[in-house]
mmCIF file of the N, C-alpha and C atoms, coordinates in Angstrom:
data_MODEL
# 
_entry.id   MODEL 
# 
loop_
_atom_site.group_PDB 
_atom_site.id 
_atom_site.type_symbol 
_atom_site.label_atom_id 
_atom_site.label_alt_id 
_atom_site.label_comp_id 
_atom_site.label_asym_id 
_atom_site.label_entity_id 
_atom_site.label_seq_id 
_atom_site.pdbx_PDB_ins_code 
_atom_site.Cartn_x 
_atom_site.Cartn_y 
_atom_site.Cartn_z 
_atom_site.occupancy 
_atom_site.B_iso_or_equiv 
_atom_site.pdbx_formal_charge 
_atom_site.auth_seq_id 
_atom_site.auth_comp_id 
_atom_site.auth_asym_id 
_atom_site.auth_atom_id 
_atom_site.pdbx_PDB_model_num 
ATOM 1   N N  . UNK A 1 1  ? 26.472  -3.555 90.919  1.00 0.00 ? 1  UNK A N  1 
ATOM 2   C CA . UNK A 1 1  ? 26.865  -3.086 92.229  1.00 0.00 ? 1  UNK A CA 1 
ATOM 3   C C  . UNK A 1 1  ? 28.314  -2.647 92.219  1.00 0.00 ? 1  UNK A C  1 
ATOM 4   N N  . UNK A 1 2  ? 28.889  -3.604 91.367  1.00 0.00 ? 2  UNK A N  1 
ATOM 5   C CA . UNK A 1 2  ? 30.305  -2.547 91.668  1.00 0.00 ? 2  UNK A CA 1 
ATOM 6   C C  . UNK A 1 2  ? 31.069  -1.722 90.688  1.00 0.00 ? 2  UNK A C  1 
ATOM 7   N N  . UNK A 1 3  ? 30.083  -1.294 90.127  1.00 0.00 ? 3  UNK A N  1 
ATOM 8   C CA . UNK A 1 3  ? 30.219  -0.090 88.911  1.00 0.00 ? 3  UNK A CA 1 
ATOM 9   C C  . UNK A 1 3  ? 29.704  1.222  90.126  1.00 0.00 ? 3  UNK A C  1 
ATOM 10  N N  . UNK A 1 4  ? 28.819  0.807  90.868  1.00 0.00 ? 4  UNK A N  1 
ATOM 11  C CA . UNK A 1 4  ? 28.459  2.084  91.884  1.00 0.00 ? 4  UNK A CA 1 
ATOM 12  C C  . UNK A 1 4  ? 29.456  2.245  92.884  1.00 0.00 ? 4  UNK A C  1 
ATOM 13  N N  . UNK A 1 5  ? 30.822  1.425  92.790  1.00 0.00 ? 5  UNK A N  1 
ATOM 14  C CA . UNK A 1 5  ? 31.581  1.944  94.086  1.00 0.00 ? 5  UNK A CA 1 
ATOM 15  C C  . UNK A 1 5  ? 32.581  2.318  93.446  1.00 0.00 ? 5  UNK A C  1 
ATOM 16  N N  . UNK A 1 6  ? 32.914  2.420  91.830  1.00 0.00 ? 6  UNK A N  1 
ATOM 17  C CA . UNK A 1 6  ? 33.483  3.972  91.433  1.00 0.00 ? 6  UNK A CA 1 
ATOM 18  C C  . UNK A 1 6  ? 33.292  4.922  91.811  1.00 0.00 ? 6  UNK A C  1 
ATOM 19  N N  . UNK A 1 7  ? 34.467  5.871  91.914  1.00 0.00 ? 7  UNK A N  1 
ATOM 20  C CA . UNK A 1 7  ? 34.417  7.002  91.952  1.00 0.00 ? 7  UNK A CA 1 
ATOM 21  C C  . UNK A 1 7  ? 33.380  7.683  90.703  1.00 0.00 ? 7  UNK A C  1 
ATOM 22  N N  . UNK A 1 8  ? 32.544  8.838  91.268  1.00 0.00 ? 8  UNK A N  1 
ATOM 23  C CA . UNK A 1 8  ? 31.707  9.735  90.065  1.00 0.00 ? 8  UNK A CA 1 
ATOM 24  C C  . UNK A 1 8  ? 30.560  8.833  89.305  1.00 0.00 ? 8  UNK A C  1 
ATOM 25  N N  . UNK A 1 9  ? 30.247  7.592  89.544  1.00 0.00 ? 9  UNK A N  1 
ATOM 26  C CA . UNK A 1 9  ? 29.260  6.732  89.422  1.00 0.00 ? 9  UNK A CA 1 
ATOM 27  C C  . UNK A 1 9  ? 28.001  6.906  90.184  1.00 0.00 ? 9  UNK A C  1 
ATOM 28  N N  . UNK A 1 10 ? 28.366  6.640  91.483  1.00 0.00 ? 10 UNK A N  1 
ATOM 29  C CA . UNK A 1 10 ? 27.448  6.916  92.221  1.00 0.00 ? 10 UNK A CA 1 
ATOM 30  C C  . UNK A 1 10 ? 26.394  8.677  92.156  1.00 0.00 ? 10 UNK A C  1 
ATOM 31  N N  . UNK A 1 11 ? 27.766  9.274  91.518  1.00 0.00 ? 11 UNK A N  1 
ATOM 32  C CA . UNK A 1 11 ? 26.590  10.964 91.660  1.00 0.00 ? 11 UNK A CA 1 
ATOM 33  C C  . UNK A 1 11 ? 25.822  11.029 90.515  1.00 0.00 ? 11 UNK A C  1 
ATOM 34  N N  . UNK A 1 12 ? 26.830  10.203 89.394  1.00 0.00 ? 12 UNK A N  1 
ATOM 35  C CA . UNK A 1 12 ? 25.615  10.372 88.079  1.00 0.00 ? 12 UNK A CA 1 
ATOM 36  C C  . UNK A 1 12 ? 24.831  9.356  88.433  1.00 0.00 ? 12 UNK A C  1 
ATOM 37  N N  . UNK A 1 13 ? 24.178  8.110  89.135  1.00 0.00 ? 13 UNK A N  1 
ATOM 38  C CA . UNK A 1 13 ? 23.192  7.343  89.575  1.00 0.00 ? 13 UNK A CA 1 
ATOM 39  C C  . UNK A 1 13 ? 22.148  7.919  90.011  1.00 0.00 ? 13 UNK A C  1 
ATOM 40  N N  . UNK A 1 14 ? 22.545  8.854  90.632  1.00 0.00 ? 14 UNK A N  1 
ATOM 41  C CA . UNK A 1 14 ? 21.514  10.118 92.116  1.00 0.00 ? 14 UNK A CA 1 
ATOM 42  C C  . UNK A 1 14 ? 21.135  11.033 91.330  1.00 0.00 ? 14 UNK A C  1 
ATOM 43  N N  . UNK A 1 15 ? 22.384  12.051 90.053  1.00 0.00 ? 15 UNK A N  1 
ATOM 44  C CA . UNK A 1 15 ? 21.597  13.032 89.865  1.00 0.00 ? 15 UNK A CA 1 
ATOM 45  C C  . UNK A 1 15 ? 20.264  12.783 88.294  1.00 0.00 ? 15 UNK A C  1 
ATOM 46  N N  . UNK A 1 16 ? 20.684  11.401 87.739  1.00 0.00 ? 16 UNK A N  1 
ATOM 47  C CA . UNK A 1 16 ? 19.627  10.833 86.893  1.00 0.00 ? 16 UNK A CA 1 
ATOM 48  C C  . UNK A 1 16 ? 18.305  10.355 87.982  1.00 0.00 ? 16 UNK A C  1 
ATOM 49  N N  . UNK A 1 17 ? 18.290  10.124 89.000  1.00 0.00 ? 17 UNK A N  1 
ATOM 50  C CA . UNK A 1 17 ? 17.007  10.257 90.100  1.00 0.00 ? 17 UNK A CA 1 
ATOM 51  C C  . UNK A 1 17 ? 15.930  11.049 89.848  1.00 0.00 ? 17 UNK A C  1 
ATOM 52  N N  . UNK A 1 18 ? 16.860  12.204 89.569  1.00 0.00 ? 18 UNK A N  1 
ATOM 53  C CA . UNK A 1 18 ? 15.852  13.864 89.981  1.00 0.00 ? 18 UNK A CA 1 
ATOM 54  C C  . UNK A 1 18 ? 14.612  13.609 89.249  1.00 0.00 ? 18 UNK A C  1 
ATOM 55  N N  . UNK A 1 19 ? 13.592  14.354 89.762  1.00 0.00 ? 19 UNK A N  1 
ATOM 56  C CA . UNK A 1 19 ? 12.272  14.566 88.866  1.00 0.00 ? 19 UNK A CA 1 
ATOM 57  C C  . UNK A 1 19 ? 12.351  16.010 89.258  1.00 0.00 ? 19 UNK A C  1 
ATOM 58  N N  . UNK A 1 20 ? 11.714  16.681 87.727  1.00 0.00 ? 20 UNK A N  1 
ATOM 59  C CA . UNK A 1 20 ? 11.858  17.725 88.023  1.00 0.00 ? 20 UNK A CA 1 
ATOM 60  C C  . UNK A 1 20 ? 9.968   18.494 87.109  1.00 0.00 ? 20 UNK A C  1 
ATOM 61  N N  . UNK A 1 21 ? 9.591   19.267 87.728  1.00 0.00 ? 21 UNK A N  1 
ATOM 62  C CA . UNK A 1 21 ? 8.174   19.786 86.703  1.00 0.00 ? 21 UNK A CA 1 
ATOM 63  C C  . UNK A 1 21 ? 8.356   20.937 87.048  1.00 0.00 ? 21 UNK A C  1 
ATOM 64  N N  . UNK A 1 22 ? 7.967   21.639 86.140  1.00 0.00 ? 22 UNK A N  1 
ATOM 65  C CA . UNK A 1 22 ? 7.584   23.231 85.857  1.00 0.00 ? 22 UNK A CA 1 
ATOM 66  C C  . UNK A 1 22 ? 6.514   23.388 85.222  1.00 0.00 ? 22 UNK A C  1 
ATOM 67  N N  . UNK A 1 23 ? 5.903   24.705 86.139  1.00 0.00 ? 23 UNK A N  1 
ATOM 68  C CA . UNK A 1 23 ? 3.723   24.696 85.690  1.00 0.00 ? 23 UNK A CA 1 
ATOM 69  C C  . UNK A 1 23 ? 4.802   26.248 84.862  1.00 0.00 ? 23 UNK A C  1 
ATOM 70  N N  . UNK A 1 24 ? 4.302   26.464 83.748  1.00 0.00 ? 24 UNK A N  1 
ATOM 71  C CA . UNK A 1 24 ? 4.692   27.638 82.896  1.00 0.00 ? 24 UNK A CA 1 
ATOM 72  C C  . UNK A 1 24 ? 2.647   28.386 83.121  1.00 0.00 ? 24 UNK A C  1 
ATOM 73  N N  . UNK A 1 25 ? 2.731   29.564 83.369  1.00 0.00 ? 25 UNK A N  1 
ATOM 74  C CA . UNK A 1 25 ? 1.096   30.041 82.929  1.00 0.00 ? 25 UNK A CA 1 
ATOM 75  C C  . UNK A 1 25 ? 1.702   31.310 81.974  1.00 0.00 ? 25 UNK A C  1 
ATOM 76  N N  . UNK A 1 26 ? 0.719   31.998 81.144  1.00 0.00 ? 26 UNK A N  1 
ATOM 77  C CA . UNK A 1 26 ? 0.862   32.840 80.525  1.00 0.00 ? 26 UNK A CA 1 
ATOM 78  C C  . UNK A 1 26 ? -0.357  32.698 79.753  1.00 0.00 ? 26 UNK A C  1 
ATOM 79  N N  . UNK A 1 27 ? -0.145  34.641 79.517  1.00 0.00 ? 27 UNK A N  1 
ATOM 80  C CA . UNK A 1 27 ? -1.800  34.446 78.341  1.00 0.00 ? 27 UNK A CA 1 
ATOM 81  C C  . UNK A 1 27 ? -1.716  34.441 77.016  1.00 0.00 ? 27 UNK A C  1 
ATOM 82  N N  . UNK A 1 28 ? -0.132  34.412 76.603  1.00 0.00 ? 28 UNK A N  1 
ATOM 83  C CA . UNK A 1 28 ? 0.609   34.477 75.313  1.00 0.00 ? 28 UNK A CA 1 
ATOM 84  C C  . UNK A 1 28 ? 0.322   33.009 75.079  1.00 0.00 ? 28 UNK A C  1 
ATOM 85  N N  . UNK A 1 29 ? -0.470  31.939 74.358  1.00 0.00 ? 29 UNK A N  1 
ATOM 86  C CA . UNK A 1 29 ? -0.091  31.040 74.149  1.00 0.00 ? 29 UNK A CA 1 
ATOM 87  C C  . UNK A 1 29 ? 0.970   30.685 73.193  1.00 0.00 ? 29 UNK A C  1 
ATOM 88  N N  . UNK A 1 30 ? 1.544   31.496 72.134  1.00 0.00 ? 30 UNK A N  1 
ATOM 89  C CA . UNK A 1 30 ? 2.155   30.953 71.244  1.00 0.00 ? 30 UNK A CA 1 
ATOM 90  C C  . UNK A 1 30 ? 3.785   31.176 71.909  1.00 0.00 ? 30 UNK A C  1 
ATOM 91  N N  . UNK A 1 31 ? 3.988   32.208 72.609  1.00 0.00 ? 31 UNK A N  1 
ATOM 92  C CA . UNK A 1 31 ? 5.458   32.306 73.663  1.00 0.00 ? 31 UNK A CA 1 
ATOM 93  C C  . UNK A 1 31 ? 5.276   31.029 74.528  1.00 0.00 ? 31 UNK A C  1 
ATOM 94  N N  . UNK A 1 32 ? 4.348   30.688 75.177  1.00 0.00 ? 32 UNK A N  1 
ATOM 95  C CA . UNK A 1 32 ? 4.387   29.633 75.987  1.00 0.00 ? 32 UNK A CA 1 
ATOM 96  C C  . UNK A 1 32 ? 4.775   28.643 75.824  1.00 0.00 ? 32 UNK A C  1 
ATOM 97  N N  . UNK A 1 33 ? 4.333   28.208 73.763  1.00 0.00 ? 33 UNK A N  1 
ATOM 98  C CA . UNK A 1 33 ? 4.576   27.146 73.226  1.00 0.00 ? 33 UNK A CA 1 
ATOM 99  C C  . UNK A 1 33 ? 6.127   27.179 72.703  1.00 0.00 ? 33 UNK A C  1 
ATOM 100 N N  . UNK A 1 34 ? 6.431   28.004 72.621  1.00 0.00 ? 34 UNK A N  1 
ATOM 101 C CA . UNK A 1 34 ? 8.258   28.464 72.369  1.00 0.00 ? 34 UNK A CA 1 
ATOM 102 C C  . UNK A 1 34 ? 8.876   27.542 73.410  1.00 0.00 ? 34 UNK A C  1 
ATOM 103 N N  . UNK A 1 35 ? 8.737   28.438 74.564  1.00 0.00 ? 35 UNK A N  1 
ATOM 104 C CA . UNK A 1 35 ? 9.152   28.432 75.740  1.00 0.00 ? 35 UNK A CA 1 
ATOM 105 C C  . UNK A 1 35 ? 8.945   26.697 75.957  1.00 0.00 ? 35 UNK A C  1 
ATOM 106 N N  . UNK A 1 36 ? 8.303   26.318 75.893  1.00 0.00 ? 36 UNK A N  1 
ATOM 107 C CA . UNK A 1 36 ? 8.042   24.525 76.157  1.00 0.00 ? 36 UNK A CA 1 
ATOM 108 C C  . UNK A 1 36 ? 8.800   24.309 75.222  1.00 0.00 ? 36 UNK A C  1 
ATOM 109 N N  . UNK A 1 37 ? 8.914   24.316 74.418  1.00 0.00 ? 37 UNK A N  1 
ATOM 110 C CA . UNK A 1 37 ? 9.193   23.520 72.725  1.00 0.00 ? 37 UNK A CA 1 
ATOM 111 C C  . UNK A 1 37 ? 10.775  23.963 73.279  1.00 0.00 ? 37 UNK A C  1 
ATOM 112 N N  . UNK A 1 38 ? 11.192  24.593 73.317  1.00 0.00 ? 38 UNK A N  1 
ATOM 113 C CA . UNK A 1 38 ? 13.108  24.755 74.290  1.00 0.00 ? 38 UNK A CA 1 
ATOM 114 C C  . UNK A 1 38 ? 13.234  23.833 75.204  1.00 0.00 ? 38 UNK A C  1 
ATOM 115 N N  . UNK A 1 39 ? 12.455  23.765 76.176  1.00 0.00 ? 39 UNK A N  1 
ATOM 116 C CA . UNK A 1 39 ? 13.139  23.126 77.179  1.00 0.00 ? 39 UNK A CA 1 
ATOM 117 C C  . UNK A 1 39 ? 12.677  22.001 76.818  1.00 0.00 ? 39 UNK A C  1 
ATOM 118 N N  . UNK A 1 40 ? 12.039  21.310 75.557  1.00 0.00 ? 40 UNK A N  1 
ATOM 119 C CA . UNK A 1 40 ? 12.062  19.717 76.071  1.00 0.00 ? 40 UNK A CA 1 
ATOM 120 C C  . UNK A 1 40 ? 13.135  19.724 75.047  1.00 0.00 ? 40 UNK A C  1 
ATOM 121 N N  . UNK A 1 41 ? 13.219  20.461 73.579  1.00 0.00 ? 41 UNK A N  1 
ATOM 122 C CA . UNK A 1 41 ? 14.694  19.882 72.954  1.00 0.00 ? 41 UNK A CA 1 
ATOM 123 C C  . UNK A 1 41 ? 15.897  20.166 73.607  1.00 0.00 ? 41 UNK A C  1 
ATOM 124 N N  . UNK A 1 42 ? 16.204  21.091 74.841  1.00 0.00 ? 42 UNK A N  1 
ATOM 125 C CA . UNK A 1 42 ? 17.386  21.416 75.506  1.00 0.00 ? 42 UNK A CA 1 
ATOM 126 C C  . UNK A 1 42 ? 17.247  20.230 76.458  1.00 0.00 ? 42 UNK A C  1 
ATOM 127 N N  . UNK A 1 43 ? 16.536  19.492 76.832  1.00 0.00 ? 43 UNK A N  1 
ATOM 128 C CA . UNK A 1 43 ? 15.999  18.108 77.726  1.00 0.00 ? 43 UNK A CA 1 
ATOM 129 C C  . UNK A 1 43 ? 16.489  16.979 76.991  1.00 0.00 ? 43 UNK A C  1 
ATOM 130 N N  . UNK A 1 44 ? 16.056  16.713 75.656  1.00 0.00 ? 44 UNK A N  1 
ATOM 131 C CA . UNK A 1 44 ? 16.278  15.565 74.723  1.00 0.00 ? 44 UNK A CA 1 
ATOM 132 C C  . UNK A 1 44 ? 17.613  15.759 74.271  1.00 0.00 ? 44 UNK A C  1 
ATOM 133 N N  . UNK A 1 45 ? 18.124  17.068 74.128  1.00 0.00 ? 45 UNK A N  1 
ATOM 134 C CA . UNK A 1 45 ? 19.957  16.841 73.864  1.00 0.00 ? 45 UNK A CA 1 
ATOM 135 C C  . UNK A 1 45 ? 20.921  16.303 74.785  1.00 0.00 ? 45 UNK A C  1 
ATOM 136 N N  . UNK A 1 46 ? 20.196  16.640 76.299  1.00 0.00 ? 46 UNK A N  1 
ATOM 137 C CA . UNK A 1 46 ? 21.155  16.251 77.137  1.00 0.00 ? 46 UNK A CA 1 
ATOM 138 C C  . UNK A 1 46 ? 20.803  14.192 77.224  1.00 0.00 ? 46 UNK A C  1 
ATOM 139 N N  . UNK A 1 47 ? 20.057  14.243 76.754  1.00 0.00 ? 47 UNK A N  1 
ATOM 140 C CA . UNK A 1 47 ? 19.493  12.576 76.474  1.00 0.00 ? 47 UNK A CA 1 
ATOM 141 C C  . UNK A 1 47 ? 18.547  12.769 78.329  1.00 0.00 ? 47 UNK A C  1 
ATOM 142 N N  . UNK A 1 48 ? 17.910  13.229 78.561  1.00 0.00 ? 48 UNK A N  1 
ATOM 143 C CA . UNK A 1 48 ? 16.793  12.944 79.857  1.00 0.00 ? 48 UNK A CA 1 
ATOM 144 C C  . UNK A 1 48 ? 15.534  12.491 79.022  1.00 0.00 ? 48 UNK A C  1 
ATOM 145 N N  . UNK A 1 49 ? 14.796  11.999 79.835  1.00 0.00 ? 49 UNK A N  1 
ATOM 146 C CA . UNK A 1 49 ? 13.651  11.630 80.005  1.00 0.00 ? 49 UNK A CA 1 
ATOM 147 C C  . UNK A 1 49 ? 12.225  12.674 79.871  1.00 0.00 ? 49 UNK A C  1 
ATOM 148 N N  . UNK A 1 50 ? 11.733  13.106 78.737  1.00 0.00 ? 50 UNK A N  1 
ATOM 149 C CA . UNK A 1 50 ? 10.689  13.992 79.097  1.00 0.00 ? 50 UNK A CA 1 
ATOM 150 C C  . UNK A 1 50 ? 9.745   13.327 79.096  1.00 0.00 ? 50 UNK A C  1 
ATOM 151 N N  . UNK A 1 51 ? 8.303   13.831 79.751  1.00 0.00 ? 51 UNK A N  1 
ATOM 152 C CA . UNK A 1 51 ? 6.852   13.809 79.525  1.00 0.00 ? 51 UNK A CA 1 
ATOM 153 C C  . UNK A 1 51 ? 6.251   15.105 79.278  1.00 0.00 ? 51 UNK A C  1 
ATOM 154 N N  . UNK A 1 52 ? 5.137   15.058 78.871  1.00 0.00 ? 52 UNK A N  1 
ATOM 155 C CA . UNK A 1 52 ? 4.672   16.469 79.051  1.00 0.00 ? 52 UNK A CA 1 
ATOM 156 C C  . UNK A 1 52 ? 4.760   16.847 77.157  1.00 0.00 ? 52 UNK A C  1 
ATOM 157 N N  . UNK A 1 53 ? 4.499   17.785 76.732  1.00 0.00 ? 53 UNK A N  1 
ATOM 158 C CA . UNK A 1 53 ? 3.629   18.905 78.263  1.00 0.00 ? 53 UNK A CA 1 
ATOM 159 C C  . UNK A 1 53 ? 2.311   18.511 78.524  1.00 0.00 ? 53 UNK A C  1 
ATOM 160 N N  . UNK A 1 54 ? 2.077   19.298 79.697  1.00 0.00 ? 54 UNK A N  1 
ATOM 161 C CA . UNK A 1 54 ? 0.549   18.640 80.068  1.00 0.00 ? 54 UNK A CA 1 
ATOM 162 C C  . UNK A 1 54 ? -0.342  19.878 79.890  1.00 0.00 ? 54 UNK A C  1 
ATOM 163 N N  . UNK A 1 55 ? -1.348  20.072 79.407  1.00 0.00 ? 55 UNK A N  1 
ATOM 164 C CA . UNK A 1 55 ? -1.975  21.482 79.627  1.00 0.00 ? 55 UNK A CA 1 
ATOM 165 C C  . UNK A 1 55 ? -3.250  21.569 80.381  1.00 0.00 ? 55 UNK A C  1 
ATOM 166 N N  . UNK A 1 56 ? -2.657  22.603 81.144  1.00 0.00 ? 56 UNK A N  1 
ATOM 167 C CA . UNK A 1 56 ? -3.613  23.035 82.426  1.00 0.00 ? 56 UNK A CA 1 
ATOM 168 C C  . UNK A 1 56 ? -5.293  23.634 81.891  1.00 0.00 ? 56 UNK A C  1 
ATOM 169 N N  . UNK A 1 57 ? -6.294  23.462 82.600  1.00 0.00 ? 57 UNK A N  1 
ATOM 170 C CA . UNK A 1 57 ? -7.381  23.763 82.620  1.00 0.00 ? 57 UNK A CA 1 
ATOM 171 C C  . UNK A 1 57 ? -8.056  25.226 82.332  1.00 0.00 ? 57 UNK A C  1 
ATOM 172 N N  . UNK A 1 58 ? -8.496  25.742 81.442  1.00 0.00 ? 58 UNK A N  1 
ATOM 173 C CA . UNK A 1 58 ? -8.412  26.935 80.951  1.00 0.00 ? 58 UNK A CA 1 
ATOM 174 C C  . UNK A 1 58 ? -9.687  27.572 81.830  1.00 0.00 ? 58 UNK A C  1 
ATOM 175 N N  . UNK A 1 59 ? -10.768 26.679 81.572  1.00 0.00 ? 59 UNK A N  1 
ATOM 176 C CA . UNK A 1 59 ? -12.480 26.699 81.549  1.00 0.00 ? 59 UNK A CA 1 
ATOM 177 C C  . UNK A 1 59 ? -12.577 27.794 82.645  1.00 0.00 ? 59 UNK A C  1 
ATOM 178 N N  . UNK A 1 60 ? -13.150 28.516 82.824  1.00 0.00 ? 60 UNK A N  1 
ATOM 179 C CA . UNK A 1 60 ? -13.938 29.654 84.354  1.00 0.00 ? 60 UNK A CA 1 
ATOM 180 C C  . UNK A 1 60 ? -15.106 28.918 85.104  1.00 0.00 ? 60 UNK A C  1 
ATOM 181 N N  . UNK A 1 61 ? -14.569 28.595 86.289  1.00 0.00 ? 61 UNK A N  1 
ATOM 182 C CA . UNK A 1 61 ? -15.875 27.978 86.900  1.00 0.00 ? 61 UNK A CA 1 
ATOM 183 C C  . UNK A 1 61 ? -16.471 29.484 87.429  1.00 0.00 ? 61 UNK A C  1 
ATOM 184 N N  . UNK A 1 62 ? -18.188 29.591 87.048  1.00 0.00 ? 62 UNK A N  1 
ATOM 185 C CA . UNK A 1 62 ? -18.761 30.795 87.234  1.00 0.00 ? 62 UNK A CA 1 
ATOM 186 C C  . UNK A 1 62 ? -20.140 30.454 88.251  1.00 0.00 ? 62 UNK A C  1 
ATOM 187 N N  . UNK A 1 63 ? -20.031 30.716 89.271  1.00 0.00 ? 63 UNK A N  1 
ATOM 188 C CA . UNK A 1 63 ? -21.481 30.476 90.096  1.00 0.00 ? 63 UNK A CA 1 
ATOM 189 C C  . UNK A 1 63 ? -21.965 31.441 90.560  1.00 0.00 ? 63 UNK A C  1 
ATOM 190 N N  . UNK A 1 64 ? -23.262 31.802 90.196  1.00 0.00 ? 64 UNK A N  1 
ATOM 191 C CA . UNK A 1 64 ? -24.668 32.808 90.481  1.00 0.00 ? 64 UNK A CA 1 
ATOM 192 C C  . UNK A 1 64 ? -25.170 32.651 91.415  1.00 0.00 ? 64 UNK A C  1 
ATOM 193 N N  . UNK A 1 65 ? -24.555 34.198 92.381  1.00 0.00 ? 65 UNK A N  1 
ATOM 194 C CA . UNK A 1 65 ? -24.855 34.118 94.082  1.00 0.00 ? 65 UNK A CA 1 
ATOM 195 C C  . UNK A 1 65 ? -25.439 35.634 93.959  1.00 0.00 ? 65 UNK A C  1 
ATOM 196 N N  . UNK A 1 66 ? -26.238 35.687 95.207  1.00 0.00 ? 66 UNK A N  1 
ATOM 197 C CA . UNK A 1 66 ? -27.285 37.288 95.661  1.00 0.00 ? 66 UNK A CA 1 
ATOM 198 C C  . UNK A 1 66 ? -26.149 38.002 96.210  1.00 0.00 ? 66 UNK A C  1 
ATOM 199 N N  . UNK A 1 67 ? -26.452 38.954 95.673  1.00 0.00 ? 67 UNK A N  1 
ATOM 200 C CA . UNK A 1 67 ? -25.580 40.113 95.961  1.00 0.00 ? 67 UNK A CA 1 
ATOM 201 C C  . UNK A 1 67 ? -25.935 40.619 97.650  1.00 0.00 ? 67 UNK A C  1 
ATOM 202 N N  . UNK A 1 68 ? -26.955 40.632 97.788  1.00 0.00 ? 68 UNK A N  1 
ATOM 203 C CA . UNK A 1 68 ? -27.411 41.249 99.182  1.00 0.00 ? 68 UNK A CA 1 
ATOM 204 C C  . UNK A 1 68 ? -29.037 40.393 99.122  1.00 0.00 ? 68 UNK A C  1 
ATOM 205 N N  . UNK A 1 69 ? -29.777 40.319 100.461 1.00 0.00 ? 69 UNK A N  1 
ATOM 206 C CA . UNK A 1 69 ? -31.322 39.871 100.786 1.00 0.00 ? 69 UNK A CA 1 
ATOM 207 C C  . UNK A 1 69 ? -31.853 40.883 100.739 1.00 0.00 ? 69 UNK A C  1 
ATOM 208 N N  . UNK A 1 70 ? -31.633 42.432 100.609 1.00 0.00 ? 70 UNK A N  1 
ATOM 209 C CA . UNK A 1 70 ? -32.740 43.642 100.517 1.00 0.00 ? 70 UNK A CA 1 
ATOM 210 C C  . UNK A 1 70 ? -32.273 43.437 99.106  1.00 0.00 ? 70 UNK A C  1 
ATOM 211 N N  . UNK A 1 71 ? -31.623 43.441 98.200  1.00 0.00 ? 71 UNK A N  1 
ATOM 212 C CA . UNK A 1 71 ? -32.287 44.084 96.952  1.00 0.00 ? 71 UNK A CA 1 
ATOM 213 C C  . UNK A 1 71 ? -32.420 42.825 96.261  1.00 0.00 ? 71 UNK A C  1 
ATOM 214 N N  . UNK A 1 72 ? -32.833 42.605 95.496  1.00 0.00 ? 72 UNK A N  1 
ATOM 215 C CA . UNK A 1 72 ? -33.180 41.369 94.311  1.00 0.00 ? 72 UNK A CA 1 
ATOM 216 C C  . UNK A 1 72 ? -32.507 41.338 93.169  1.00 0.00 ? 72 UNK A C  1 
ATOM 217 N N  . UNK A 1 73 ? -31.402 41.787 92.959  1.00 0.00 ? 73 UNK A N  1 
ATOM 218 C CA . UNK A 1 73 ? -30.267 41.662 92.024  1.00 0.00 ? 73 UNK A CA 1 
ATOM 219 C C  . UNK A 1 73 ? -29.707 40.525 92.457  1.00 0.00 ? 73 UNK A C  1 
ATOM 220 N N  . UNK A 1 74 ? -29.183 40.015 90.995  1.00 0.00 ? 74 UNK A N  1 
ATOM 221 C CA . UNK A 1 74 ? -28.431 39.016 90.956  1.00 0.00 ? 74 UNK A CA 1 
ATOM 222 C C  . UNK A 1 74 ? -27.342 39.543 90.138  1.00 0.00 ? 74 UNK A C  1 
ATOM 223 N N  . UNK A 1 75 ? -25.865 38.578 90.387  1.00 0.00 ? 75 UNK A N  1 
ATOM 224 C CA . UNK A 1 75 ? -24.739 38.901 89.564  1.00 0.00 ? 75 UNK A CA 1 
ATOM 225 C C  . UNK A 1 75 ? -24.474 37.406 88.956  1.00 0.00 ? 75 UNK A C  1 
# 
């Protein structure tokens, strides 16, 4: 407690608080993996805390509906 009523203590207390996430999308996977692979070693130099990465859901949900009730096509 009274290391926090220094001066400049208290802001580095608050700004080690932050949480911070970024969703990256792209159809480049191997730039994507650059692009991650930077910011967690530019993350781990400053000594923070990473998790991640997490990777998002690729799959196509696809459901087979009638195009119209007069014709009998399906898509």
């Amino acid at each position: 407690y009274k290391d926090s009523m220094k001066p400049g203590v208290a802001e580095t207390q608050n700004w080690l608080n932050h949480r911070n996430r970024i969703t990256l999308t792209s159809l480049n996977v191997r730039s994507l993996e650059k692009v991650c692979n930077e910011l967690i070693k530019g993350a781990l130099d400053k000594e923070l805390k990473v998790k991640g990465p997490v990777r998002m859901p690729t799959k196509v949900l696809r459901i087979t509906t009638r195009r119209s009730e007069e014709r009998r096509v399906w898509e």
